[in-house]
DSSP file (Angstrom, degrees, kcal/mol; ACC not computed):
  #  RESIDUE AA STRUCTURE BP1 BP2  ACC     N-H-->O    O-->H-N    N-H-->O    O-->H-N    TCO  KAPPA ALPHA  PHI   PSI    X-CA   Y-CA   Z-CA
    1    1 A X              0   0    0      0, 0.0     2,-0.3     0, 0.0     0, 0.0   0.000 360.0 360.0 360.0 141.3  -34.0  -38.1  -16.9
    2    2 A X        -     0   0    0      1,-0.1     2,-0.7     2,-0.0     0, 0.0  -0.739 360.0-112.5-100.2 150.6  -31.6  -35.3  -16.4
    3    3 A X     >  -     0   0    0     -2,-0.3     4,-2.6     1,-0.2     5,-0.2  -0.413  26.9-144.8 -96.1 106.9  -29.6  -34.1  -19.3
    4    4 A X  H  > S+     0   0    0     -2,-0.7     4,-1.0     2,-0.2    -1,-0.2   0.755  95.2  54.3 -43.7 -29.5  -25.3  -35.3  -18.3
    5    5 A X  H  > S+     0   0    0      2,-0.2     4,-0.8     1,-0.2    -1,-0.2   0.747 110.4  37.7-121.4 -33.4  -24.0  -32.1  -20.0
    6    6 A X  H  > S+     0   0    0      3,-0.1     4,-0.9     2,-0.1    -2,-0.2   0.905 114.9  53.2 -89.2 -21.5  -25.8  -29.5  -18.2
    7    7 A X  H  < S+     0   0    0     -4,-2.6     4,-0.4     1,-0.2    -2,-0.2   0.790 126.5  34.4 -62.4 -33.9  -25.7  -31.4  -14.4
    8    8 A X  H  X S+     0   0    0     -4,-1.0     4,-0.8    -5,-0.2    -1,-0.2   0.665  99.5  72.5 -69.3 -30.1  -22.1  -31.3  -15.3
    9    9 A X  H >X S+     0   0    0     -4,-0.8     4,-1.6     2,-0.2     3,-0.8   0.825  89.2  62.1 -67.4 -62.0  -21.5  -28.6  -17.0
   10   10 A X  H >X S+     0   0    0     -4,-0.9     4,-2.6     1,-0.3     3,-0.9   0.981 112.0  36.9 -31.4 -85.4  -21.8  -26.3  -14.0
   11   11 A X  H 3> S+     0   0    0     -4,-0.4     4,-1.7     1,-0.2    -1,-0.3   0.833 108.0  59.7 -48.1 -32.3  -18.7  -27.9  -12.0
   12   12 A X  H <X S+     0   0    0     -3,-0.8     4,-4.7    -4,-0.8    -1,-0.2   0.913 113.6  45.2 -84.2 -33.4  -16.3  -28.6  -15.0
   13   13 A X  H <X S+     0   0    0     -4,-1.6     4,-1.6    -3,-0.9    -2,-0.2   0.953 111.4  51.9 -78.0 -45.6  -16.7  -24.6  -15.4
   14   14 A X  H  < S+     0   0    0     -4,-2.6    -1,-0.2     2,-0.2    -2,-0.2   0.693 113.6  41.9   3.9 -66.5  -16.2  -24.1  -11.9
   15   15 A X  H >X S+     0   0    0     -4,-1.7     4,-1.2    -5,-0.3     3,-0.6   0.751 110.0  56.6 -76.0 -46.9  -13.4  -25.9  -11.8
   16   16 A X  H 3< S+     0   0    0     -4,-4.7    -2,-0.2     2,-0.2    -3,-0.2   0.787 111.8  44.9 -38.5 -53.5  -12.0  -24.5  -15.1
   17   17 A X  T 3< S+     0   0    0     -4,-1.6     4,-0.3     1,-0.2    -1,-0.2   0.395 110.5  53.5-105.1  19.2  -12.2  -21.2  -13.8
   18   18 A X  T <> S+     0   0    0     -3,-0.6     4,-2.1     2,-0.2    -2,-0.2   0.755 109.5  48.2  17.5 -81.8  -10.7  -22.3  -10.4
   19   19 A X  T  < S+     0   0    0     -4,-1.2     4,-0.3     2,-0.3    -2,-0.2   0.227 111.0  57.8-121.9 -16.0   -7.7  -23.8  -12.2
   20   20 A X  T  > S+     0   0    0      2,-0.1     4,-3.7     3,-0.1    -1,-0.2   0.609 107.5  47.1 -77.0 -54.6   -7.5  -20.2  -14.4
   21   21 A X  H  > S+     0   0    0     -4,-0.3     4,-2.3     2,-0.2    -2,-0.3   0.862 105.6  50.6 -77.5 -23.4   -7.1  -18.3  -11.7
   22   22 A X  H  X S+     0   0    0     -4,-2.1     4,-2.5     2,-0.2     5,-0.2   0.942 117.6  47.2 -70.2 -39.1   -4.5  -20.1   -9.7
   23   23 A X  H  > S+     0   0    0     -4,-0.3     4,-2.4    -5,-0.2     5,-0.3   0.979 108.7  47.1 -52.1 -51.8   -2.7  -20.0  -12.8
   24   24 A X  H >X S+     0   0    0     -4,-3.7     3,-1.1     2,-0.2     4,-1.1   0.977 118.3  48.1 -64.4 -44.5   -3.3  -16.0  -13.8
   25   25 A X  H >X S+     0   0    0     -4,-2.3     3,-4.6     1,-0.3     4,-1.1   0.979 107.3  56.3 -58.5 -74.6   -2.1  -15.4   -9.4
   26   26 A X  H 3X S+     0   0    0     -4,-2.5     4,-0.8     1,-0.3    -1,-0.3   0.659 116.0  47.2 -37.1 -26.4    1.3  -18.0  -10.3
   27   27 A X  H <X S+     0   0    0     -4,-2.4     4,-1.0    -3,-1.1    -1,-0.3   0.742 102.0  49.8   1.1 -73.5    1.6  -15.2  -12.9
   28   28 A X  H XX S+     0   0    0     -3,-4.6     4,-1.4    -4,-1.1     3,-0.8   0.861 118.1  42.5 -67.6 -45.9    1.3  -12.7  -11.4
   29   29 A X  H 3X S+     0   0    0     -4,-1.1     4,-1.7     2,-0.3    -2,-0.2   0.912 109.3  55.8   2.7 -89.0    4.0  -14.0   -8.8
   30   30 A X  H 3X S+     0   0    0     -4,-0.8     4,-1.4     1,-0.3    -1,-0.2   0.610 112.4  44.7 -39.2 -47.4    5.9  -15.2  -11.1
   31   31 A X  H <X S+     0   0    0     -4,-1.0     4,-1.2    -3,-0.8    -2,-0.3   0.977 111.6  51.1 -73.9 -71.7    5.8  -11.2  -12.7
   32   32 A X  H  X S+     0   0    0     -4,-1.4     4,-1.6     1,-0.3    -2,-0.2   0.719 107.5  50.0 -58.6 -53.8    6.3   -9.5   -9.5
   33   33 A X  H >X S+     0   0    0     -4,-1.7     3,-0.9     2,-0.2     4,-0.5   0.956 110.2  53.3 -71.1 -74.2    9.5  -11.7   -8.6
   34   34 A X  H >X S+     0   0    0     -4,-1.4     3,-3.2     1,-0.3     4,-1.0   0.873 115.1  47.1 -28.7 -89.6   11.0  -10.7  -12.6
   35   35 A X  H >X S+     0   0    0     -4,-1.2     3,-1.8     1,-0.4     4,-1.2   0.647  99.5  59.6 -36.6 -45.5   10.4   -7.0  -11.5
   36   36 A X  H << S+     0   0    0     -4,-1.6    -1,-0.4    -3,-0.9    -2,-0.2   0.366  96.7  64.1 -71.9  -4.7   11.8   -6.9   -8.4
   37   37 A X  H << S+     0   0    0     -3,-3.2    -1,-0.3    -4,-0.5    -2,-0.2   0.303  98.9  55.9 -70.0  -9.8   15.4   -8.0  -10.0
   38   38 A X  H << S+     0   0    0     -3,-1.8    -2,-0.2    -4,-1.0    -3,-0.1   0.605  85.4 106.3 -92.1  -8.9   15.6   -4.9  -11.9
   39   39 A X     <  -     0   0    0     -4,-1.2     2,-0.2     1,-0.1    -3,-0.0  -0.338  65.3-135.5 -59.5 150.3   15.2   -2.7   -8.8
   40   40 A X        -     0   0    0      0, 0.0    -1,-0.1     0, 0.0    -3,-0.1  -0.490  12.1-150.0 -76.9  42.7   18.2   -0.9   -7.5
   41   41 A X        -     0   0    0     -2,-0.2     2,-0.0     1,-0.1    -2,-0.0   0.407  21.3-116.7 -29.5 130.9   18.5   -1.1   -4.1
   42   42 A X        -     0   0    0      1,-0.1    -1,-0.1     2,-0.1     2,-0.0  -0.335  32.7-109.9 -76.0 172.4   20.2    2.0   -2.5
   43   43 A X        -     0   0    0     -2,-0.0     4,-0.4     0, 0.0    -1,-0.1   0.400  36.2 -92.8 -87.2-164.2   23.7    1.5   -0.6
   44   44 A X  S  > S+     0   0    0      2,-0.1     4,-2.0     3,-0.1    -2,-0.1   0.926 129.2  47.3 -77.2 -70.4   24.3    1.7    3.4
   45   45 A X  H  > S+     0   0    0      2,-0.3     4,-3.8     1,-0.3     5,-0.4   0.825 114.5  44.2 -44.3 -60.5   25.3    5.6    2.9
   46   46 A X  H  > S+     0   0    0      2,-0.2     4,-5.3     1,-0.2     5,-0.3   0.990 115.7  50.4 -55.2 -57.3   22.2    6.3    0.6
   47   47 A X  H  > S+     0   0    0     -4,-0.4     4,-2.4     1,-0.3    -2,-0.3   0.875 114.8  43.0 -31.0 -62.7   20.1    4.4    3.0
   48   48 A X  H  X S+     0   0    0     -4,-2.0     4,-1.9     1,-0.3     5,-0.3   0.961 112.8  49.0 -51.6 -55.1   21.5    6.3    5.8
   49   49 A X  H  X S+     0   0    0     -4,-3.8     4,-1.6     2,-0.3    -2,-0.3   0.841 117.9  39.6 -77.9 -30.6   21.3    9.8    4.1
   50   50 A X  H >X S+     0   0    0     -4,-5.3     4,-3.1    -5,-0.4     3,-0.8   0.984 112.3  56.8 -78.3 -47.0   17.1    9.4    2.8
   51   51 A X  H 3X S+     0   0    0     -4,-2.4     4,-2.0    -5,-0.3    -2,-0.3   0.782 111.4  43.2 -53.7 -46.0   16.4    7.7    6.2
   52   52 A X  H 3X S+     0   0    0     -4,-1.9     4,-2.3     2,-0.2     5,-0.4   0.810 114.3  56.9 -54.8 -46.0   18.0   11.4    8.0
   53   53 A X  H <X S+     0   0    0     -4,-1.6     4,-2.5    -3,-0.8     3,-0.3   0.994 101.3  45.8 -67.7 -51.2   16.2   13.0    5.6
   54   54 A X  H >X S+     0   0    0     -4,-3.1     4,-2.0    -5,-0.2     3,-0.6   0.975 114.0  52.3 -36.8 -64.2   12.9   11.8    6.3
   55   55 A X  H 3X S+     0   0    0     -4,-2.0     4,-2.3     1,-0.3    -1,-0.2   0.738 108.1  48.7 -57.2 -22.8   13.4   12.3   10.1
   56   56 A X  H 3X S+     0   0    0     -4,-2.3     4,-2.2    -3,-0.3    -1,-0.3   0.806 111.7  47.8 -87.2 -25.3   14.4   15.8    9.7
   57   57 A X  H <X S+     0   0    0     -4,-2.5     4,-1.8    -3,-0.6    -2,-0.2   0.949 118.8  46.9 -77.7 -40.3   11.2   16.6    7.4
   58   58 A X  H  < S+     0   0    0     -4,-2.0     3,-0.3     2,-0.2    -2,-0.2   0.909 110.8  47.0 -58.5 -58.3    9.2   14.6   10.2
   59   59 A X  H >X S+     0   0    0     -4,-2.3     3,-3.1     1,-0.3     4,-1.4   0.988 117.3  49.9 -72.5 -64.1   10.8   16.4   13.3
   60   60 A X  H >X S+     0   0    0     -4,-2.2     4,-1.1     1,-0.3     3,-1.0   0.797 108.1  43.4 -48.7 -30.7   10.1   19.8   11.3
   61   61 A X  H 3< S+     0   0    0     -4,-1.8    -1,-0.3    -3,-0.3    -2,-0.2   0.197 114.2  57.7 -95.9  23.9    6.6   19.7   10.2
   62   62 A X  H <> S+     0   0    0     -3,-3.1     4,-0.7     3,-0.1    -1,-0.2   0.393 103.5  49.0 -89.9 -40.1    5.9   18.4   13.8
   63   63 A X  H <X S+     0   0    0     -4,-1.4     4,-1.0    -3,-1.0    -2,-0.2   0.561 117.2  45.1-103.9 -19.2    7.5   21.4   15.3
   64   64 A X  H  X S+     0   0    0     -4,-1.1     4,-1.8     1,-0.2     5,-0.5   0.896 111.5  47.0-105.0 -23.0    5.1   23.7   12.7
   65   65 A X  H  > S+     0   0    0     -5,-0.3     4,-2.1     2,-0.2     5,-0.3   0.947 112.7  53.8 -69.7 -35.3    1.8   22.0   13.1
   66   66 A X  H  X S+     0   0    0     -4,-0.7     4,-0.7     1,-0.2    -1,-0.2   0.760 111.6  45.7 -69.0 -17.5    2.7   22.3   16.8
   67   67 A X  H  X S+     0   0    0     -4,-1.0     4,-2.6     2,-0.2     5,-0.2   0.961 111.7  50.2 -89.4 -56.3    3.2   26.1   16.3
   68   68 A X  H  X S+     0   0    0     -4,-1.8     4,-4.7     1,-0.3     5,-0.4   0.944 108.9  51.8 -57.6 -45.5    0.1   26.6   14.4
   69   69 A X  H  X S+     0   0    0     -4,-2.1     4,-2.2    -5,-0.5     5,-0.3   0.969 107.1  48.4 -59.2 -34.9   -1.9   24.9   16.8
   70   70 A X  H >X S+     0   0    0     -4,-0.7     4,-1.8    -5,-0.3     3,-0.6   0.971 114.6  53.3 -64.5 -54.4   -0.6   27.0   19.9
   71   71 A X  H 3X S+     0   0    0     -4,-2.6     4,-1.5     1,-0.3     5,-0.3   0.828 110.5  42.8 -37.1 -48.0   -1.4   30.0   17.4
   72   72 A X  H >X S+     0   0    0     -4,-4.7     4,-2.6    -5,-0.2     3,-1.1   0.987 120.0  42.5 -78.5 -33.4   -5.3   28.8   16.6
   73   73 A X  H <X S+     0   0    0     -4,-2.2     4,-3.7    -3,-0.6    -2,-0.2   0.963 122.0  38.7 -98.9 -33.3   -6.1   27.9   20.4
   74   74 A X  H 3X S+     0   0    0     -4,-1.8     4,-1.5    -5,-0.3    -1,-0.3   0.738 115.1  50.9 -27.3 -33.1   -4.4   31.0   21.7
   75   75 A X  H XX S+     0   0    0     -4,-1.5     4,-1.3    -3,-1.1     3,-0.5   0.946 115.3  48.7 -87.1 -67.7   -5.9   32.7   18.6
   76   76 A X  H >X S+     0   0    0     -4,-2.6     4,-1.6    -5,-0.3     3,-1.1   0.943 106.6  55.4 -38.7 -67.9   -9.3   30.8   20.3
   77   77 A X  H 3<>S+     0   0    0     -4,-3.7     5,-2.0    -5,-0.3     4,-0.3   0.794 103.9  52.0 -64.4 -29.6   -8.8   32.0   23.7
   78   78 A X  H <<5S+     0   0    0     -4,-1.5    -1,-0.2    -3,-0.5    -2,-0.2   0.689 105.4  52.5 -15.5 -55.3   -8.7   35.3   22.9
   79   79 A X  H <<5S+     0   0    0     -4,-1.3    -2,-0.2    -3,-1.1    -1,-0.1   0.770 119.0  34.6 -75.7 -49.0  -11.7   35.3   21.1
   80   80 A X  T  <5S-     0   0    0     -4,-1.6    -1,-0.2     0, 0.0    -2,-0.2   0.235 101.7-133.7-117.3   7.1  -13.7   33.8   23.9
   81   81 A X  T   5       0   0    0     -4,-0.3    -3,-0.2    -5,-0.2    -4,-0.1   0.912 360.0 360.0  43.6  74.0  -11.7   35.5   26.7
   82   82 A X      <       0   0    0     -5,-2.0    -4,-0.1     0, 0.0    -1,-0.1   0.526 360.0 360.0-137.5 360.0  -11.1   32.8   28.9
């Protein structure tokens, strides 16, 4: 005969910890949502002015990685006279 409390025992814990974890996620949720009412959200104007900024830090380090590179394969061609 098989012993009811361990044949059971397996699923009830299972389930248990199933039924723990949806809870600790709805939590977590739950946390995330709370946090995201204290943020500040920037304006139009702020928006605008980091969004400009970004692009101009992009455009530049675009225009110097392109410079360093002409430099090393120039640098390169030299080197190997071709």
């Amino acid at each position: 005969m098989v012993d009811a409390t361990k044949s059971g025992g397996g699923k009830v814990g299972f389930l248990s910890r199933i039924g723990t974890s949806f809870r600790r996620t709805g939590g977590f949720f739950s946390d995330v949502m709370s946090e995201l009412k204290k943020v500040r959200w920037p304006n139009r104007k702020e928006l605008t002015s980091y969004t400009l900024v970004v692009l101009v830090t992009v455009v530049l380090l675009a225009i110097f990685f392109f410079v360093v590179d002409l430099g090393i394969s120039r640098l390169i061609d030299l080197i190997l006279g071709t």
